[in-house]
C-alpha positions as CSV (number, residue, x, y, z in Angstrom):
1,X,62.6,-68.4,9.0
2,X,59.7,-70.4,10.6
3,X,59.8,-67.8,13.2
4,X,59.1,-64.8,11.2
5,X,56.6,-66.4,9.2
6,X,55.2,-67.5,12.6
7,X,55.2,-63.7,13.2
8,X,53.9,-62.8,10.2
9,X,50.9,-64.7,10.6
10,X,50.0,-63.7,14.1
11,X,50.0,-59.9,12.8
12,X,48.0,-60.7,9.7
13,X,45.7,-62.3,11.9
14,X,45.4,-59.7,14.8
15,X,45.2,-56.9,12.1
16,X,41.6,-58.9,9.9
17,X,40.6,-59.0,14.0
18,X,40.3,-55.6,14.0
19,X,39.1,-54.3,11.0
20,X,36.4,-56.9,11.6
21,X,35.3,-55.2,14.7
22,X,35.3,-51.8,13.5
23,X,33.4,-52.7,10.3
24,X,30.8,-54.3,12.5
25,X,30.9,-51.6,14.9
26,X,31.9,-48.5,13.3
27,X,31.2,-48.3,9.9
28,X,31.4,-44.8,9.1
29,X,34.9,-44.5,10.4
30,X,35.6,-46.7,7.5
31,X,33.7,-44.7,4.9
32,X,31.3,-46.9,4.7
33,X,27.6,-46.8,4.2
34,X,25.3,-47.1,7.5
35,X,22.7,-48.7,8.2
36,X,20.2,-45.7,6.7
37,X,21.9,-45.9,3.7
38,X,24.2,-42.6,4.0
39,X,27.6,-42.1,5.0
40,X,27.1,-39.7,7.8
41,X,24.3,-38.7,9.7
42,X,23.0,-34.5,9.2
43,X,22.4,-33.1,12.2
44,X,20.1,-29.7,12.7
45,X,22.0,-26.7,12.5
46,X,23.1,-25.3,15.7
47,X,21.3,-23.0,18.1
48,X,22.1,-19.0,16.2
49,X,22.1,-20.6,12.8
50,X,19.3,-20.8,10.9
51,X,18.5,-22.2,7.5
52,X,15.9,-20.3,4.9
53,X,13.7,-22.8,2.4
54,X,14.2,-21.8,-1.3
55,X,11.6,-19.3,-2.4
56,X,11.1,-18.4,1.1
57,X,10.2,-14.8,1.9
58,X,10.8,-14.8,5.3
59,X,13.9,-12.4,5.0
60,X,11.3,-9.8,3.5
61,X,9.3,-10.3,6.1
62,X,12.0,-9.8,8.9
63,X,12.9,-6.4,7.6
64,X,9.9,-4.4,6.7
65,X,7.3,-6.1,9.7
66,X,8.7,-4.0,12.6
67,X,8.2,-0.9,11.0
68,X,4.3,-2.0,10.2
69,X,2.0,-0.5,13.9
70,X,-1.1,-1.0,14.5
71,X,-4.1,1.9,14.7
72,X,-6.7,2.0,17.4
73,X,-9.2,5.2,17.3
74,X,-11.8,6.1,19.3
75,X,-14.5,8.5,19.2
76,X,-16.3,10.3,22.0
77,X,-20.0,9.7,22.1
78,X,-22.5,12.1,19.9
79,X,-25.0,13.1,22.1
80,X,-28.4,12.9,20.6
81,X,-30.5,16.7,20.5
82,X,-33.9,14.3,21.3
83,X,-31.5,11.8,23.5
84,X,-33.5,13.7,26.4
85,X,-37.1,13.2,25.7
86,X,-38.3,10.1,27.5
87,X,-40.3,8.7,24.5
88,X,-38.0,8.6,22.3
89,X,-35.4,6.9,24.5
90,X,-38.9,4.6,24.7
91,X,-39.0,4.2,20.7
92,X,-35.7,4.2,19.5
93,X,-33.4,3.7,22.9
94,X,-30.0,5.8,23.4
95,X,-28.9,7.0,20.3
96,X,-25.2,7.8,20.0
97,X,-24.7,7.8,23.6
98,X,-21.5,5.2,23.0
99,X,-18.1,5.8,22.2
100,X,-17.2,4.3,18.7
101,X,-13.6,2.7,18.3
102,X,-11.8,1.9,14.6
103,X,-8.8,0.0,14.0
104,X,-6.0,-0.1,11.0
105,X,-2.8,-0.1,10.5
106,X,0.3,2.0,9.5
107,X,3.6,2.1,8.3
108,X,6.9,4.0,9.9
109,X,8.5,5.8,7.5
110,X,10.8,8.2,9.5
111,X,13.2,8.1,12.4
112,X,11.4,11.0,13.6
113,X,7.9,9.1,14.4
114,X,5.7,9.9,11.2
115,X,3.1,7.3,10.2
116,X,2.1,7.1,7.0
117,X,-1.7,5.6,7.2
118,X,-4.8,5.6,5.7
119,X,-7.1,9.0,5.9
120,X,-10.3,6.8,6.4
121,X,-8.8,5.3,9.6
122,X,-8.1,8.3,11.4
123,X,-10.4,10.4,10.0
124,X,-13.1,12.5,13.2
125,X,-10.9,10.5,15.7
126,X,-10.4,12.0,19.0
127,X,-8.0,9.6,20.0
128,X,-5.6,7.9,18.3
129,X,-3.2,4.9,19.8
130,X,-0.4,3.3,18.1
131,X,0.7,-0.2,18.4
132,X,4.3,-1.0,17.7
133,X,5.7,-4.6,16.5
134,X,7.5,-4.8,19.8
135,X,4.2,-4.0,22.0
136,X,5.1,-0.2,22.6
137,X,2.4,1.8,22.5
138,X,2.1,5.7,22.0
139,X,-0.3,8.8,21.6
140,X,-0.3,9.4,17.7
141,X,-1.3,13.4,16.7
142,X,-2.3,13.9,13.1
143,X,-0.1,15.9,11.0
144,X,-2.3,16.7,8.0
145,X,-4.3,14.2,5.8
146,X,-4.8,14.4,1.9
147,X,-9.3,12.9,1.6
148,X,-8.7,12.7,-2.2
149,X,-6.0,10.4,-2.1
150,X,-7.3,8.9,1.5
151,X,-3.7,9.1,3.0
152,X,-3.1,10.7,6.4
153,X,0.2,11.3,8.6
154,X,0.4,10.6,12.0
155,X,3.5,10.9,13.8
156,X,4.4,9.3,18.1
157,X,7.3,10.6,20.1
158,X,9.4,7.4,20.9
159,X,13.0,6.4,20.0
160,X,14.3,3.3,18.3
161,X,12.2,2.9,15.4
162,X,12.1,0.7,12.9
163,X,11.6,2.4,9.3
164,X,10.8,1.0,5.8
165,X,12.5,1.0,3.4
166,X,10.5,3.2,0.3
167,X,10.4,1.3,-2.9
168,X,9.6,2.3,-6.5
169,X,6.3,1.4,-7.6
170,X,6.7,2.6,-11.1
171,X,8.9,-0.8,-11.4
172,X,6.0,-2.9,-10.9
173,X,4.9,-5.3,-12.8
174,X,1.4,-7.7,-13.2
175,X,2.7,-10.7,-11.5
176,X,5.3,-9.8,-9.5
177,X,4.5,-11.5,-5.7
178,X,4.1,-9.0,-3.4
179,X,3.0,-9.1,0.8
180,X,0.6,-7.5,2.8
181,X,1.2,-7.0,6.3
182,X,-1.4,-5.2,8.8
183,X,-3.5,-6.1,11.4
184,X,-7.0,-7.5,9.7
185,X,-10.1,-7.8,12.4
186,X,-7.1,-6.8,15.1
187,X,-6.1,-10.6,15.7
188,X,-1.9,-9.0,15.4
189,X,0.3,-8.5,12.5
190,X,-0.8,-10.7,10.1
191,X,1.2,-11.4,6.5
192,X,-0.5,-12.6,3.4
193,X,1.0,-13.5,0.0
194,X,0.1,-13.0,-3.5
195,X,0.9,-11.3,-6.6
196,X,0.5,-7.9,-8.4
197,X,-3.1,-8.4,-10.4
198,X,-3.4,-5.5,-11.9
199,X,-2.0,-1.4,-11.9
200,X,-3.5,1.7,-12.5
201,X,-6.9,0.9,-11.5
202,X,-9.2,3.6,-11.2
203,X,-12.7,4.9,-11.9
204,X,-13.8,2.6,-8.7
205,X,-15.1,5.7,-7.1
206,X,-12.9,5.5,-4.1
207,X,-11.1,8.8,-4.4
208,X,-10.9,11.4,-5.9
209,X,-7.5,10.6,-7.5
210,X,-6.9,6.8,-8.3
211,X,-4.2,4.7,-9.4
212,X,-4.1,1.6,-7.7
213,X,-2.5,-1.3,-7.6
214,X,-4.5,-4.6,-7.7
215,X,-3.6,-7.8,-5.7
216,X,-4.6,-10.8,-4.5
217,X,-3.2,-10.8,-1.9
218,X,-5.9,-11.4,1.5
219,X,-6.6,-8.0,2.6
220,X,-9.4,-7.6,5.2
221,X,-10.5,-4.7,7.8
222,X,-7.8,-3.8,9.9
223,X,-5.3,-3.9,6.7
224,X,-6.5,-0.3,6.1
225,X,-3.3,1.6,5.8
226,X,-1.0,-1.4,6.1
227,X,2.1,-1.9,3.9
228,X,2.1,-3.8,0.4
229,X,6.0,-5.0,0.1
230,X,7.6,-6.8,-2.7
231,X,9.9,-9.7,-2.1
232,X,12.6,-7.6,-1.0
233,X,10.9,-6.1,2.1
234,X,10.5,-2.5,0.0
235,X,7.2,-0.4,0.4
236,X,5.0,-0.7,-3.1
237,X,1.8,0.5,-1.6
238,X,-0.5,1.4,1.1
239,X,-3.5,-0.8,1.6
240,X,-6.9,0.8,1.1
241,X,-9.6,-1.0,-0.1
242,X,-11.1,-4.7,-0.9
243,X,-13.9,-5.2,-3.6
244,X,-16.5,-7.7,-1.3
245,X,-19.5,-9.3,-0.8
246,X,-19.1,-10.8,2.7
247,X,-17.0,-8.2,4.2
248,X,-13.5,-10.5,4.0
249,X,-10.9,-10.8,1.4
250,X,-12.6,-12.0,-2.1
251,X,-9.1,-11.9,-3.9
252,X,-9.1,-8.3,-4.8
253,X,-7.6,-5.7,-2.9
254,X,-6.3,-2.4,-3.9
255,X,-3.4,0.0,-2.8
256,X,-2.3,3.4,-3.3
257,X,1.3,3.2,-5.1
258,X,4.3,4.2,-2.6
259,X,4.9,7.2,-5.4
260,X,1.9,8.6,-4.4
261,X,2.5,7.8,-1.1
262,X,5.5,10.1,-1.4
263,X,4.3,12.8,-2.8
264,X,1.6,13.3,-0.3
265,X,3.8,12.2,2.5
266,X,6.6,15.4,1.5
267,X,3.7,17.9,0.6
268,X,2.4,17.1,4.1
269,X,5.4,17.4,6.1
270,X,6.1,20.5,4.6
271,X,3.3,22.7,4.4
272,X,1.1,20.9,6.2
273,X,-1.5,20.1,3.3
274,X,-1.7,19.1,-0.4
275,X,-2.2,21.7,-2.6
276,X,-3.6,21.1,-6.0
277,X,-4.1,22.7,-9.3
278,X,-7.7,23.3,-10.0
279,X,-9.4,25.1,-13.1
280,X,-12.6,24.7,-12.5
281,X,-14.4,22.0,-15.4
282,X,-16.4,19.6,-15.7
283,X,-14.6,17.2,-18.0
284,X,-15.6,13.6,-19.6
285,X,-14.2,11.0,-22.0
286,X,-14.5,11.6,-25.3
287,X,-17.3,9.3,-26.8
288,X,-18.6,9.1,-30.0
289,X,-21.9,10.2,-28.5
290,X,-20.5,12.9,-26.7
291,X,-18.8,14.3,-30.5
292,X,-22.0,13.5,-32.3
293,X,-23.8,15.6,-29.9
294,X,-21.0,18.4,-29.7
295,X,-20.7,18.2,-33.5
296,X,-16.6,17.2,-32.5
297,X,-14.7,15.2,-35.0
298,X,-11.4,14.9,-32.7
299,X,-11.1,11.0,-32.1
300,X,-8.9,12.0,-28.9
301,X,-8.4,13.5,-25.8
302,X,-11.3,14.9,-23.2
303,X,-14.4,16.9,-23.8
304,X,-15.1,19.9,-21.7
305,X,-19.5,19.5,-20.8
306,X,-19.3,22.4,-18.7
307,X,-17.4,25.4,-17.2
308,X,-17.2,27.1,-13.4
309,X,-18.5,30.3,-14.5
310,X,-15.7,33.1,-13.1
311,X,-13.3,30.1,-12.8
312,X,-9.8,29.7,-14.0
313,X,-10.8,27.7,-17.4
314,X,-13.9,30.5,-17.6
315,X,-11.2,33.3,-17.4
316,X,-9.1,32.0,-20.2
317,X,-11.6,31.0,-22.5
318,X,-12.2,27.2,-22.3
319,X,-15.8,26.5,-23.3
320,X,-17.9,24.1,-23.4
321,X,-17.2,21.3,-26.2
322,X,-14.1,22.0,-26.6
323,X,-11.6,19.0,-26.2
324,X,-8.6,19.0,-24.3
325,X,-5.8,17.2,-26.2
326,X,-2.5,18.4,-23.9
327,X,-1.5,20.4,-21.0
328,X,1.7,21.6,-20.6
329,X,3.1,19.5,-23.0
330,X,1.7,16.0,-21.5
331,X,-1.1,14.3,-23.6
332,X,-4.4,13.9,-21.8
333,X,-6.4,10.6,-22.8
334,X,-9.0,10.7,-20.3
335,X,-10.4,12.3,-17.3
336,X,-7.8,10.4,-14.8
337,X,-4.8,12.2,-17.0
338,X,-6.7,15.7,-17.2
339,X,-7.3,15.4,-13.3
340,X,-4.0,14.1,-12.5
341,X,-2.3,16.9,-14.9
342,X,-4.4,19.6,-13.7
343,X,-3.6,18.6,-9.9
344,X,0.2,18.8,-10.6
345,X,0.0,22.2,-11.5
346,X,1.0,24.8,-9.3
347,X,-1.6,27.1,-8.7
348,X,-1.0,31.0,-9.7
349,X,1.5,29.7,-12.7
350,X,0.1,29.9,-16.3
351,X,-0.1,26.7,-17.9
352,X,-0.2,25.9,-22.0
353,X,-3.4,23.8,-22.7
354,X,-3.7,22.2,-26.1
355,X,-7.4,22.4,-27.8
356,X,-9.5,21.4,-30.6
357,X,-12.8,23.5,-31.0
358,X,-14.9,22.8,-33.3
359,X,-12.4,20.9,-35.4
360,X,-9.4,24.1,-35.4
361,X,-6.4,23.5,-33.1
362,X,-5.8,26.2,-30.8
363,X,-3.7,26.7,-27.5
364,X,-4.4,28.8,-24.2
365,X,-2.6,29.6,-21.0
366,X,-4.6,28.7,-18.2
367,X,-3.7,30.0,-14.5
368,X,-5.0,27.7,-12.0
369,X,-6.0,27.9,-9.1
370,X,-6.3,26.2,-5.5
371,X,-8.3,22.8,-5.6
372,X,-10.9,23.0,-3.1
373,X,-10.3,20.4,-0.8
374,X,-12.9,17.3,-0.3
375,X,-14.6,14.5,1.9
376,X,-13.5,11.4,1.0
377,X,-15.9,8.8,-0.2
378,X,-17.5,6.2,1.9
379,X,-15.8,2.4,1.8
């Protein structure tokens, strides 16, 4: 009996031996806490994992950055008629006797090479050189470009391209975060952040046709004709245009909607051009001044002040003072609708317009014609 207690004891005692020295030494095999205060130590994730912070946007960024390039132009030198005569070389030096060079940006949006880009970036360029994301670089030949809208198309012969993904801009909404991603004062791709501030700007007198979209996001020269993506890497816009004092980014940047974008893009492709309804008006809001002074009492729609003479609106009896409440069934508020409506027409097809002269309700069919096409204005 003495023996087997004797026994007893001696394994007892080896056993408190041992789980003394791994306590001391080992903790964490135990379960136990260490001396940082957790069980086990996290190590970093190993190499070809990766880990994204919460409300990151990195994964946005990732997909639609390759298919953002970068624009250099350049433009032979304009020799000047007096660049000859010695005095005044002696008065006023050489005189457009240097090249000039632009930059912008662009966006991929084809397998095939096209470039979808801004029309003041390219625009009396006699060369044009695209960057790619990867450091390629390429020839770029213009396709077509649309001045009232200020979008052009480029397009580059190489392979493996990265493309964009086209989103719908009609879905956006003020506040919604949205990126920019260009190349501002050509330091390299560049991505800013910010939100959707606004939509359907316009009457800014920077095209012809406006609808932009607003953002804060930093946009600066060199973001010209740049993509505006929306937390899923999906084109919104093309950036255009900033509203600034200093020449940099005051918080206010504008881009033309991707659903223009496309429109433009197709039309382009296609036939080469944009080709626009055009009736031939001169059209303004309705104001009560305006109706005082044309005797009007409509309260809506958009007063006709003058008329092309031998023009489309001239041949089917539009005159002035008389207010245009609807064309082809699609109610016209102001001179952005009656532009935007008129434009959208297919020129040689008659068209129902909806009128009120001199406070009777009358209709017309109006067959329009081809819009003439224009300079864009200066930025």
């Amino acid at each position: 009996m003495k023996r087997l207690w004797l026994l007893f004891s001696q394994t007892v005692t080896l056993l408190l031996a041992a789980y003394f020295v791994v306590a001391t030494l080992k903790p964490q095999w135990l379960g136990q806490p260490t001396a940082t205060g957790t069980v086990a130590v996290l190590e970093a994730p190993a190499a070809g994992q990766e880990t994204i912070a919460p409300g990151s946007l990195s994964a946005a960024v990732r997909k639609a950055s390759p298919a953002v390039v970068s624009i250099n132009t350049s433009t032979a030198a304009r020799r000047n008629p007096r660049g000859g005569d010695p005095w005044f070389r002696f008065f006023f030096g050489d005189q457009g006797n240097q090249p000039q060079e632009g930059l912008g940006s662009g966006v991929i949006v084809s397998p095939s090479g096209y470039i979808l880009t801004n029309n003041h970036v390219v625009e009396g360029a006699d060369e044009i050189e695209v960057i790619l994301s990867d450091s390629r670089r390429a020839r770029a030949k213009v396709i077509g470009t649309d001045p009232d809208t200020d979008l052009a198309i480029l397009k580059i012969d190489l392979d493996r391209l990265a493309v964009i993904v086209l989103g719908n801009s009609d879905n956006l909404a003020v506040g919604d975060r949205v990126l920019a991603i260009g190349n501002p004062f050509g330091v390299g791709q560049t991505v800013t952040g910010g939100i959707v501030s606004a939509l359907g700007r316009n009457q800014l007198g920077i095209n012809t046709f406006e609808n932009f979209i607003q953002t804060d996001a930093a946009i600066n020269p060199g973001n010209s004709g740049g993509a505006l993506v929306d937390v899923n890497g999906h084109l919104m816009g093309i950036n255009t245009a900033i509203y600034s004092r200093s020449g940099g980014s005051m918080g206010i940047g504008f881009a033309i909607p991707v659903s223009t974008a496309r429109i433009v893009m197709e039309a382009i492709v296609r036939d080469g051009e944009v080709t626009r309804g055009w009736i031939g008006v001169e059209p303004s809001d309705l104001t009560p001044e305006l109706a005082q002074t044309f005797g009007i009492k409509a309260d809506s729609g958009v007063i006709i002040t003058g008329v092309l003479q031998n023009g489309a609106a001239a041949q089917a009896g539009i005159r002035p003072g008389d207010v245009i409440n609807s064309i082809a069934g699609e109610p016209v508020n102001s001179v952005t609708d009656l532009l935007s409506r008129v434009a959208a027409l297919k020129p040689g097809s008659p068209a129902r317009f909806a009128l009120t002269r001199q406070g009777e309700k009358l209709t017309l069919d109006v067959t329009p014609g081809v819009r003439p096409r224009s300079r864009a204005a200066a930025r």
